[in-house]
TILOKE-570576 format. One line per 2 residues: number of its first residue (from 1); their letters; for each residue x, z, y of C-alpha. Coordinates in steps of 0.5 Angstrom, whole numbers. Each point is the difference from the previous one (the first is absolute). Layout:
REM residues N
NUM) A) X,Z,Y; ... $
REM end
This chain:
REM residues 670
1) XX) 0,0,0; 6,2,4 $
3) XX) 2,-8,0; -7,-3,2 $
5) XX) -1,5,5; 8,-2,4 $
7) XX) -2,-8,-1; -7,1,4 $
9) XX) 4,5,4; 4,-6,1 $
11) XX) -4,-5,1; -4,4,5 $
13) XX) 6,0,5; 2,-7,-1 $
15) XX) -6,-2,4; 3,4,7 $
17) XX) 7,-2,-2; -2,-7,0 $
19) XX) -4,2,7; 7,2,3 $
21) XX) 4,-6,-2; -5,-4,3 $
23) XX) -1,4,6; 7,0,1 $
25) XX) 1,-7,-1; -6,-2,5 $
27) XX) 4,4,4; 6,-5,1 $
29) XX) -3,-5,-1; -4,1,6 $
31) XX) 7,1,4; 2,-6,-3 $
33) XX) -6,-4,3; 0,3,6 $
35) XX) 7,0,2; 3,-6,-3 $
37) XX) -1,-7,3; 2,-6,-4 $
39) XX) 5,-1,5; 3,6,-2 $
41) XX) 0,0,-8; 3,-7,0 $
43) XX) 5,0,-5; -3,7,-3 $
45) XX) -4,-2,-5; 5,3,-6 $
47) XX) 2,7,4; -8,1,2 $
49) XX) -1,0,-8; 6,4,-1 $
51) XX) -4,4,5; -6,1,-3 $
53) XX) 3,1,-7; 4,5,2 $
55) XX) -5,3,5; -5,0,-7 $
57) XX) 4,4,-3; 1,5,6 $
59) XX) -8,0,-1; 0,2,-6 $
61) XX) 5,5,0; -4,3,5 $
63) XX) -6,-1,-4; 3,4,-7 $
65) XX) 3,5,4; -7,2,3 $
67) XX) -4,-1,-7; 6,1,-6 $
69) XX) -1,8,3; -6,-1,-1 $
71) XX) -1,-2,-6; 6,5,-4 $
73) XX) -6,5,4; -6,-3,-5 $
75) XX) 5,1,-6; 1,6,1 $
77) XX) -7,2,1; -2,-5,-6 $
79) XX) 1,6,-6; -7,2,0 $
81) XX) -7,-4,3; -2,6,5 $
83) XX) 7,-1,4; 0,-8,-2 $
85) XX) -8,1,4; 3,3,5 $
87) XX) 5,-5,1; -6,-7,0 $
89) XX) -3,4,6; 6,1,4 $
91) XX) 4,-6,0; -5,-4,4 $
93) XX) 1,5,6; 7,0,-1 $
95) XX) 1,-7,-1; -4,-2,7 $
97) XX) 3,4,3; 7,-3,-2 $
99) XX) -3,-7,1; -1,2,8 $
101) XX) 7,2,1; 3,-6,-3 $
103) XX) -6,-4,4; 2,5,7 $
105) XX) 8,-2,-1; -1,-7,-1 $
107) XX) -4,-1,7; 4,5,3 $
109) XX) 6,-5,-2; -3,-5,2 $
111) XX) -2,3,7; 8,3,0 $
113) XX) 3,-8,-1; -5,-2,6 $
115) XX) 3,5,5; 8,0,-2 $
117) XX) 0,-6,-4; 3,3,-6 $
119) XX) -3,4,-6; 0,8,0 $
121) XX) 5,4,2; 4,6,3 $
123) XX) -4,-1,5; -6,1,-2 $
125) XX) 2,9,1; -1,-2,7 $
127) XX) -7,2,-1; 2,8,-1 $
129) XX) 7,-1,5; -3,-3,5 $
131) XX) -5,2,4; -5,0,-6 $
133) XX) -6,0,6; 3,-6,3 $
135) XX) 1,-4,-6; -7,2,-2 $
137) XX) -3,-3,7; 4,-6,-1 $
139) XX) -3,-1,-7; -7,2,2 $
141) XX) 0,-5,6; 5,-5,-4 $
143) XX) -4,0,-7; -6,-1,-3 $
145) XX) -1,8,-2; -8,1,-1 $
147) XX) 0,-7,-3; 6,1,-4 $
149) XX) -2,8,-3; -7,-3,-1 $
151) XX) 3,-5,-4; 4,4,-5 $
153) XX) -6,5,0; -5,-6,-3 $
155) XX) 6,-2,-4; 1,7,-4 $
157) XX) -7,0,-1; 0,-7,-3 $
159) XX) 5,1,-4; -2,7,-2 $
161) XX) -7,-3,-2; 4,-5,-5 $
163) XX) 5,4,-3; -7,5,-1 $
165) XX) -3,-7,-3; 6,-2,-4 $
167) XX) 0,6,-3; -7,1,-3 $
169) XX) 1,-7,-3; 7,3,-4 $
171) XX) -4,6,-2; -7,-4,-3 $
173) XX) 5,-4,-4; 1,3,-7 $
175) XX) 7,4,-2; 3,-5,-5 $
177) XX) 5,4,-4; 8,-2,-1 $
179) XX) 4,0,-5; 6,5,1 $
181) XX) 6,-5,0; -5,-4,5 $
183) XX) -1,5,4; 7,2,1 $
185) XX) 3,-7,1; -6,0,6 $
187) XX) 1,5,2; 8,-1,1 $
189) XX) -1,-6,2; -5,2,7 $
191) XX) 5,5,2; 6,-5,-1 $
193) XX) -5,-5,4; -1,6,6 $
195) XX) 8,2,0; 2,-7,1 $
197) XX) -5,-1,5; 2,8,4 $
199) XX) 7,-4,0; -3,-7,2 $
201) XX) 6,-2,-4; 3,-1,-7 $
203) XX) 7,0,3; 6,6,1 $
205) XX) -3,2,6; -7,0,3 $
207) XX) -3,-4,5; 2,1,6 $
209) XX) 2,-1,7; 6,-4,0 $
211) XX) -5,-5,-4; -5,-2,5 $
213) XX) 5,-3,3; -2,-7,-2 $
215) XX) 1,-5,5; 5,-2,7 $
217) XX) -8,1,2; 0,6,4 $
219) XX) -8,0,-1; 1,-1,-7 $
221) XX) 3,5,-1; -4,6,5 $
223) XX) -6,-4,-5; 2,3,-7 $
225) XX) -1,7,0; -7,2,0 $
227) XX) -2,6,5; 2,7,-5 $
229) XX) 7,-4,-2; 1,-1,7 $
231) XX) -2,7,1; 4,3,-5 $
233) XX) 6,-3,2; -1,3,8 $
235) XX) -1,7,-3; 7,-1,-4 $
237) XX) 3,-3,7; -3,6,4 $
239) XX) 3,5,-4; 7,-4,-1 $
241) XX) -1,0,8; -1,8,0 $
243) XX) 7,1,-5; 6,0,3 $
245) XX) 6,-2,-6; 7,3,-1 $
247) XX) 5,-6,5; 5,-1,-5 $
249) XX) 7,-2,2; 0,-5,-5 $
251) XX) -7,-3,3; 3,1,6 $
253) XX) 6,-3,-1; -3,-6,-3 $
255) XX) -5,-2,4; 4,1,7 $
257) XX) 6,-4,-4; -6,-5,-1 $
259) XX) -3,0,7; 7,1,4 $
261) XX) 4,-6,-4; 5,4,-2 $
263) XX) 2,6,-4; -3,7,3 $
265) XX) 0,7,-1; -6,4,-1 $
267) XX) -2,3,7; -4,-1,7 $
269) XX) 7,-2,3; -2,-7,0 $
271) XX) -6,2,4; 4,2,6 $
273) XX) 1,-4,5; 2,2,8 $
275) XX) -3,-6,5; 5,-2,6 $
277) XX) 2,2,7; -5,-1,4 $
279) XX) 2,2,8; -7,-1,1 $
281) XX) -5,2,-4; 6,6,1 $
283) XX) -1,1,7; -7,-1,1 $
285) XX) -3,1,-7; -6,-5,0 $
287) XX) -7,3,-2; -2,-4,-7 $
289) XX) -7,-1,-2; -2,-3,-6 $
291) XX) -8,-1,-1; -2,-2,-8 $
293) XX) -6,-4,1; -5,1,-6 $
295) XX) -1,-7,-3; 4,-4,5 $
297) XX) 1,-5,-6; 4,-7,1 $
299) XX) -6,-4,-2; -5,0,5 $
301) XX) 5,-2,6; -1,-6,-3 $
303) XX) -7,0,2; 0,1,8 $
305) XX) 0,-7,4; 0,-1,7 $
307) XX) -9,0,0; 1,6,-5 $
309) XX) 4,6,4; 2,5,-7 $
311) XX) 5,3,5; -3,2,7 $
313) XX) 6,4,4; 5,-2,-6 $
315) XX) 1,-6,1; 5,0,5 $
317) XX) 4,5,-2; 0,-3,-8 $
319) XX) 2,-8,3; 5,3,6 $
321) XX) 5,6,-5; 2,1,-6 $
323) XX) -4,-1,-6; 3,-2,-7 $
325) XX) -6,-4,-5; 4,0,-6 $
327) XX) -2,7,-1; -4,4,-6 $
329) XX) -2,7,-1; 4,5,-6 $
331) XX) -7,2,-1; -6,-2,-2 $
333) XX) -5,6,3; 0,5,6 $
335) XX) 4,6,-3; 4,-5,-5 $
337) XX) 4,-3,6; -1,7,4 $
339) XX) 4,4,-6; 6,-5,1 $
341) XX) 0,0,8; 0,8,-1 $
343) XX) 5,2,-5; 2,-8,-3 $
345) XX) -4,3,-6; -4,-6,-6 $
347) XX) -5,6,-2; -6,0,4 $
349) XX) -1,7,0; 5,2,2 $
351) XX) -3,4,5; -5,4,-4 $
353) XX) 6,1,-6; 4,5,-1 $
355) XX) 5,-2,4; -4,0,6 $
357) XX) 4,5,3; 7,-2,-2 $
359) XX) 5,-1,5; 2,-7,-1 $
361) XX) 7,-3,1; -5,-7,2 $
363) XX) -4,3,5; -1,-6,5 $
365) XX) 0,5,6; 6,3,-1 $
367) XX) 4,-4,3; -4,0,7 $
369) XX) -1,7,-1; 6,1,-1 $
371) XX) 1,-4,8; -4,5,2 $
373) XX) -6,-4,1; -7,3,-1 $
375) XX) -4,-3,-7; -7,-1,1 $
377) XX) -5,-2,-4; -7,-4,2 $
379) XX) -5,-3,-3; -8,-1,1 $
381) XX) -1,3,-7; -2,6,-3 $
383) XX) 6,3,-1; 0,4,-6 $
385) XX) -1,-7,-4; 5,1,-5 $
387) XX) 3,6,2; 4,-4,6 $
389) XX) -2,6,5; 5,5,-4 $
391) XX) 5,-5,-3; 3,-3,6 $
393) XX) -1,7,4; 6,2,-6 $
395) XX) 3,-7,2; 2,3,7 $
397) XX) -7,-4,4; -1,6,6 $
399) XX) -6,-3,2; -5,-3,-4 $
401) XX) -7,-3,2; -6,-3,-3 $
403) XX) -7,-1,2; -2,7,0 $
405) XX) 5,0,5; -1,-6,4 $
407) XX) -8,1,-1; 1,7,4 $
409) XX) 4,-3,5; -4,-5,1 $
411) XX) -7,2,-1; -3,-8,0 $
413) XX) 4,-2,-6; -6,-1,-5 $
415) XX) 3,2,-6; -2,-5,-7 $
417) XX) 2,0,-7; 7,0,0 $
419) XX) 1,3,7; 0,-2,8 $
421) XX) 1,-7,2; 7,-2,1 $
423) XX) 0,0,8; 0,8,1 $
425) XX) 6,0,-4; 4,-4,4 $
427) XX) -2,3,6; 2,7,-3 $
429) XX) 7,-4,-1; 0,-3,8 $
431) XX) -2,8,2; 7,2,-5 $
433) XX) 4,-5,2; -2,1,8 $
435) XX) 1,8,-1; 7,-1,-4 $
437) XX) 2,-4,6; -1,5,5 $
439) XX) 2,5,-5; 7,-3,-1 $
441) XX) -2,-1,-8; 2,-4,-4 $
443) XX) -6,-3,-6; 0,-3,-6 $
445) XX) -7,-1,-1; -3,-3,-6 $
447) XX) -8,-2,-1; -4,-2,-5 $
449) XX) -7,-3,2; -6,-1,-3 $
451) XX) -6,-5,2; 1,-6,-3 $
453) XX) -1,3,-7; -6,-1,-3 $
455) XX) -6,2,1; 2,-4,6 $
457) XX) -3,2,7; 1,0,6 $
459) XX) -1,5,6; -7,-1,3 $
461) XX) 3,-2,6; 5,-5,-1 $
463) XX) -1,-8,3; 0,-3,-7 $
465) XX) 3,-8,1; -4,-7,-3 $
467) XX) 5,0,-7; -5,-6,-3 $
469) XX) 4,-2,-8; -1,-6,-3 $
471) XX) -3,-1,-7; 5,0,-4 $
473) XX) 4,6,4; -6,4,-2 $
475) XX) 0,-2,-7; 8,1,-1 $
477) XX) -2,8,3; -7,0,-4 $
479) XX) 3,5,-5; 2,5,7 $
481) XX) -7,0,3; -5,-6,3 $
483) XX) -5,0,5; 0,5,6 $
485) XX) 5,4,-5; 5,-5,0 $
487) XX) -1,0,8; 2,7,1 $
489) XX) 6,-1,-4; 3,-5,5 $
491) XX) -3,4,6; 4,6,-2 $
493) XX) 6,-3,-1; 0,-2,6 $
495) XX) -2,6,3; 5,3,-3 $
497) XX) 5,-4,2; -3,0,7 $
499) XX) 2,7,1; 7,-2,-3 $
501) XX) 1,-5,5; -3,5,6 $
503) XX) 5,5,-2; 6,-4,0 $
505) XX) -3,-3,7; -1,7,2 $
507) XX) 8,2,-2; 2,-7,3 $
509) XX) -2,2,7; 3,7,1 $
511) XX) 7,2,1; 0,4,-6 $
513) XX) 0,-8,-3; 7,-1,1 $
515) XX) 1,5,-5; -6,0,-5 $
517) XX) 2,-5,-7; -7,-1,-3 $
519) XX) -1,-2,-7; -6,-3,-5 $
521) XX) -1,-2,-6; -6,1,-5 $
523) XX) -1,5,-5; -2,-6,-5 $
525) XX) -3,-7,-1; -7,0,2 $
527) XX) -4,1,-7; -5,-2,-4 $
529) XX) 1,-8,3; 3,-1,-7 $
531) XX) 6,-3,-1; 0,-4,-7 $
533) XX) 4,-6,2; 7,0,-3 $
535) XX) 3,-3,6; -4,5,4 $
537) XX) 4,7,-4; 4,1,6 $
539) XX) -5,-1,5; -5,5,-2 $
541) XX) 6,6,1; 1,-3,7 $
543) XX) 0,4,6; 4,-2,8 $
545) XX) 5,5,2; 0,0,7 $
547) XX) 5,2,6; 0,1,7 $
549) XX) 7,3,3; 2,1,6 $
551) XX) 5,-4,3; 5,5,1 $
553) XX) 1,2,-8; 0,-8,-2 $
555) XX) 9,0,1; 1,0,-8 $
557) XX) -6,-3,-3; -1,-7,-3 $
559) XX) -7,-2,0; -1,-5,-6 $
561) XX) -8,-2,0; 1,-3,-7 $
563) XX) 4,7,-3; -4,2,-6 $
565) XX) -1,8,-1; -5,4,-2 $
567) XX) -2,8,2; 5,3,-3 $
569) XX) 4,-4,6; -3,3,6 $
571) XX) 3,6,1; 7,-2,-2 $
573) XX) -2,-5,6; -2,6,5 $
575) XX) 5,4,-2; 6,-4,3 $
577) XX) -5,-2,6; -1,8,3 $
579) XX) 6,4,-4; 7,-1,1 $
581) XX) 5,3,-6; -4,3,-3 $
583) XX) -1,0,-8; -6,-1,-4 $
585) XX) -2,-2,-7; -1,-7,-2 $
587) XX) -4,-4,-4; -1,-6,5 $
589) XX) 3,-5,4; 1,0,8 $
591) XX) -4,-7,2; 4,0,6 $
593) XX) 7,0,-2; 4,-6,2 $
595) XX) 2,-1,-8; -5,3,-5 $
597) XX) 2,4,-6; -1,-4,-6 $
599) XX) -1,6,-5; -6,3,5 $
601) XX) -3,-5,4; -6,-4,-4 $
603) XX) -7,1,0; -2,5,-5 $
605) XX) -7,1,-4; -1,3,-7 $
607) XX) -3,-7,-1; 4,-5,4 $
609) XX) 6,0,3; 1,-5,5 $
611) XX) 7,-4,3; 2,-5,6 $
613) XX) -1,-5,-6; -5,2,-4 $
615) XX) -4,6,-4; 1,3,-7 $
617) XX) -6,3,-4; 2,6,-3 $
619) XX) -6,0,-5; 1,-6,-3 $
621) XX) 7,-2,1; -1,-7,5 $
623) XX) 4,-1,6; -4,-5,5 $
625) XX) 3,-2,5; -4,-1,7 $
627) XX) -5,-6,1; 2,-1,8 $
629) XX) 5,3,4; -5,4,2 $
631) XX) -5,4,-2; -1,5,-6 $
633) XX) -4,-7,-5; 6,0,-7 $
635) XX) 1,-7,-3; 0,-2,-8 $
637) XX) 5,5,-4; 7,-2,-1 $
639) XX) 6,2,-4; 4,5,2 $
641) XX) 7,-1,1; 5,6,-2 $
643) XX) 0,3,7; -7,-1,1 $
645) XX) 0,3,-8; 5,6,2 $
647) XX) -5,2,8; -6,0,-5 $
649) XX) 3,5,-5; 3,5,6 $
651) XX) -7,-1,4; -4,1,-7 $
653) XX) 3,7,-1; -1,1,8 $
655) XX) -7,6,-2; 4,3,-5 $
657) XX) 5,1,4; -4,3,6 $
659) XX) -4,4,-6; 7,3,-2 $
661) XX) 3,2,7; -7,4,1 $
663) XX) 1,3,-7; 7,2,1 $
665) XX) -3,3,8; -6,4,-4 $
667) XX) 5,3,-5; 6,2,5 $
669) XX) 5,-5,-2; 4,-2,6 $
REM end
């Protein structure tokens, strides 16, 4: 009896894992028909059934996971009648209830791709570290909530009522009896079918991450995994980003003989560089000014026409002074490129660890602090988002103001979901400067704004301009917003560098403009346009560093617009601007020197770094080179050369590199 009761139990959980594989699949499917043009899959045909093949057996992994438990939990109440009753009227609930949450993932993929143009990831957690309230709103206000809650509601009332139906269909059947060696070798056989299935895998490893990379198609790659693979990666992610390995000396002197062309002891020594006399930044000591502008990507200053105005009171400023296009971010989300503005470090939560308190050897203010300048944080969000608030107050930031403080300051800030608008932060920082001047200050002050973030909106009294797009513009950014939802994405990006622009033109007109160096760039590339097109992988981490330096502190710069560079340059660069003599740690490259440094001087991404002549993909090993001389759009692959082969293998092991550094900092090891 024991054996016919296993094989209805069996058979009885097949019907949901069906269910679940199919979900799943759905799922991609979708994502695939939504987001992949004939255009872009030409060419693809054997990686998109590569993809579905292997993204198949993803869904089936989930699948067994979720169902295999269940069915060892029928197994074992199978040893008598009552328990084996319970169990016919429990799995139903259960079953529907795991059918919902297969279901509730692989729409939440599908929205998560929409947004970020990838599948879920480490930063699905900014649900709980950032402000939950504000991540909430823009859900509720981006996302069809009510509709979708219903939707899964009628779902698991749908599928619990069949699974109840199926049920009563097995048990109206009568038991048929087996034979103890067919039942054995079934038995055997159904379990040896679900363990297969818990690996997805018959090889020595169990399918996992590494396997989803299917194609040199980005797109391909984000498809194959569904909702809870994807989730379950970011949770190991996650955890990894909260420990802290053992820096070891052979790591070290492995990866710094690798990236450094040459063999080199373990140790931070290699960091530490000093910038060079500067009698003027040493005599008079410039205030610097560094504004990290939310989304402030590459890829809409491409839409701006001279009958549609992106730029407001920046235009002048970005046609008239230095400005470099070639230029990506390190990261790829707010915190993610924060993180290594502040201590250089590759793990996002960095600010909430453990190691929030630690005296970093690279801390990027020390060497102004060290000059004496005042460090002062600005942001016109919340700000104990991410723990900034007591993170940068360790890191030596005197003054920290957010919008608490603008919006007391300044009672008519109306305050929104992710803070007030942007131009009450930079009016709080004229009236700083203003007061450091008078004061005989010196600042550095770095900001970070947050309008042009979605849910986007503008201040109710700002004069929006006529920004009409074509059919085809609209269609391109269809995955971002339509209607009057795209519209406010372009007014608050104008809006946003309007303010920018006023600012500038503010400090330009005032004595204290002869003395204030002024820097911006993007925190990352504007989201959720999506980027699958190879020749655009570059594009989608672009972002413009811009500068404006007084003419006095321009004796021992070389300005080349074509440089390439990245984040992890612009301090580098500001440093040899304002400070004289002065040590500092070095991870980037100074993009105004007369010659750049070979070693340092690329621009860098985890996914893409980019040379005068080219870009190197880090995922899926292709070098392309660039289309035009301009621009950030990547030709047809080539084959490396051996040089290009060697700048590849240094660069690729660039994140563990950063990773060690900040482990051997965490641990105390100089």
């Amino acid at each position: 009896m024991w054996f016919c009761r296993f094989r209805q139990a069996f058979v009885a959980l097949l019907l949901p894992w069906l269910l679940a594989v199919f979900t799943q699949t759905a799922g991609r499917t979708y994502l695939l028909s939504a987001y992949g043009s004939n255009e872009i899959l030409t060419g693809f045909d054997a990686d998109v059934t590569r993809m579905f093949w292997l993204g198949g057996l993803f869904d089936i992994r989930i699948a067994s996971l979720l169902f295999v438990p269940c069915l060892l939990m029928a197994a074992l109440l199978a040893v008598s009648q009552r328990s084996f009753h319970f169990w016919q009227r429990f799995w139903p609930w259960l079953a529907a209830l795991l059918s919902t949450l297969v279901l509730t993932f692989t729409v939440g993929n599908i929205f998560y791709y929409a947004t970020y143009d990838r599948a879920i990831d480490v930063f699905v957690f900014g649900l709980i570290e950032d402000d939950t309230v504000a991540v909430l709103t823009t859900m509720w206000q981006d996302y069809p909530v009510i509709r979708g809650l219903l939707g899964l509601g009628l779902f698991a009332l749908l599928v619990f009522w069949l699974y109840r139906r199926w049920q009563r269909r097995l048990s109206a059947k009568p038991e048929r009896r087996l034979s103890l060696p067919i039942g054995v070798l079934s038995t055997l056989l159904i379990l040896a079918i679900g363990f297969v299935g818990m690996r997805g895998s018959i090889g020595t490893f169990p399918l996992r991450q590494s396997d989803a990379q299917v194609s040199d198609l980005k797109m391909l790659n984000m498809l194959t995994p569904n909702g809870l693979m994807a989730l379950n990666w970011a949770f190991k992610a996650h955890s990894e980003n909260s420990h802290f390995a053992e820096a070891t000396d052979q790591q070290g002197q492995q990866l710094l003989s690798l990236f450094l062309d040459k063999p080199t002891p373990a140790g931070l020594a290699p960091f530490m560089a000093k910038t060079d006399l500067n009698p003027m930044a040493k005599q008079t000591p410039p205030n610097v000014v560094f504004a990290v502008m939310e989304s402030m990507g590459y890829y809409l200053e491409g839409y701006d026409r001279p009958d549609r105005d992106l730029f407001g009171a920046l235009r002048q400023h970005w046609s008239s002074d230095w400005r470099f296009e070639r230029f990506i971010s390190e990261g790829d989300g707010t915190i993610d490129s924060l993180s290594r503005f502040f201590v250089r470090s590759p793990m996002s939560g960095i600010t909430q660890s453990s190691a929030q308190y630690l005296d970093f050897t690279s801390n990027m203010f020390k060497p102004w602090l060290a000059n004496g300048y005042k460090v002062i944080f600005v942001t016109s969000g919340n700000g104990s988002w991410r723990n900034l608030n007591q993170f940068l107050s360790h890191l030596g930031v005197s003054e920290f103001i957010e919008q608490n403080g603008l919006k007391k300051r300044y009672p008519e800030a109306h305050l929104g979901t992710w803070g007030v608008p942007d131009e009450f932060m930079f009016r709080y920082i004229e009236e700083r400067l203003a007061e450091a001047d008078k004061q005989g200050e010196h600042v550095l002050i770095m900001s970070m704004s947050t309008t042009h973030h979605p849910p986007y909106k503008t201040p109710n009294n700002y004069q929006k301009t006529q920004l009409v797009l074509s059919s085809e513009e609209k269609q391109r950014m269809s995955n971002l917003a339509t209607g009057t939802a795209l519209d406010e994405v372009m007014q608050t990006l104008r809006y946003a560098n309007d303010q920018l622009g006023q600012f500038i033109s503010w400090v330009k007109s005032q004595p204290l403009g002869s003395r204030t160096i002024i820097a911006a760039t993007g925190d990352h590339n504007i989201r959720g346009i999506g980027y699958p097109d190879p020749h655009e992988r570059v594009l989608g981490h672009g972002v413009p560093f811009y500068l404006y330096v007084p003419p006095s502190y321009r004796q021992q710069s070389h300005f080349d617009a074509t440089r390439v560079g990245s984040h992890k340059d612009i301090w580098p660069t500001l440093y040899q601007l304002s400070l004289s003599d002065t040590p500092y740690y070095k991870t980037g490259c100074n993009l105004l020197a007369e010659h750049l440094d070979d070693i340092w001087c690329q621009g860098y991404n985890p996914e893409a770094v980019i040379t005068p002549q080219g870009a190197y993909l880090t995922d899926n090993g292709e070098y392309r080179p660039w289309v035009s001389n301009k621009g950030l759009l990547l030709g047809e692959p080539q084959r490396m050369t051996p040089e290009q082969q060697k700048q590849f293998n240094r660069w690729s092991g660039f994140t563990d590199l950063l990773l060690w550094q900040l482990n051997r900092q965490v641990h105390g090891q100089q």
